[in-house]
C-alpha positions, 0 to 999 in steps of 0.5 A, spaced: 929 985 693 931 980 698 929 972 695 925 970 702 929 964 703 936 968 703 932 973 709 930 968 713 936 964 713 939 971 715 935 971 722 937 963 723 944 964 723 945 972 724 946 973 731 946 981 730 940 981 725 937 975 728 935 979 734 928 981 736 921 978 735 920 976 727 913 975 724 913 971 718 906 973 714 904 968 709 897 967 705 892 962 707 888 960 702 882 957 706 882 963 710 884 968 704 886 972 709 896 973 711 897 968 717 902 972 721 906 967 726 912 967 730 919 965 727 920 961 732 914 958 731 917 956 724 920 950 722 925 949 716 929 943 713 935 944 711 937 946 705 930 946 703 928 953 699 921 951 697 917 951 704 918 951 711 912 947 717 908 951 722 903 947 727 897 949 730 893 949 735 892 941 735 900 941 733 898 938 727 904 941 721 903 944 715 907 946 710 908 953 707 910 954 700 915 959 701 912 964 695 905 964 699 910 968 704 907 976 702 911 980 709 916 979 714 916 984 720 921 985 726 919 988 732 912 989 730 915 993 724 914 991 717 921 989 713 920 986 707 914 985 702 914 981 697 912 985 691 905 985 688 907 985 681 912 979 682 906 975 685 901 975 680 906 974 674 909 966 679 902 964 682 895 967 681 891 966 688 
């Protein structure tokens, strides 16, 4: 599988690819619940592999480690998922 940092790179600098409407799904761990958000609301710093930002509702950012990152959707279809045996094994919730 893909690593996610790889993928999302890939919808940031793919012009063919990178067309559509991206969905990032992570865990949250308050809500216990996938957050799925925008792309383009994500922000990423170059170079970093570990986490990317989004804001909420009262612009306020939060870092997200990219392996609580569990699905990616591309016009609403889902085209990647982290694997759950792979999940357990790094971060146990």
């Amino acid at each position: 599988m893909q690593p996610i940092h790889e993928l999302l790179n890939r919808i940031h600098w793919d012009p063919e690819f990178g067309r559509g409407r991206f969905e990032i799904g992570y865990y949250d761990r308050l809500e216990k619940n996938i957050i799925r958000v925008p792309f383009r609301e994500v922000t990423q710093m170059p170079g970093n592999k570990f986490s990317f930002h989004v804001f909420d509702e009262d612009n306020i950012a939060h870092s997200i480690p990219m392996h609580r990152v569990r699905e990616v959707y591309k016009d609403g279809k889902l085209i990647w998922k982290r694997d759950p045996e792979a999940l357990q094994k790094s971060c146990p919730e």
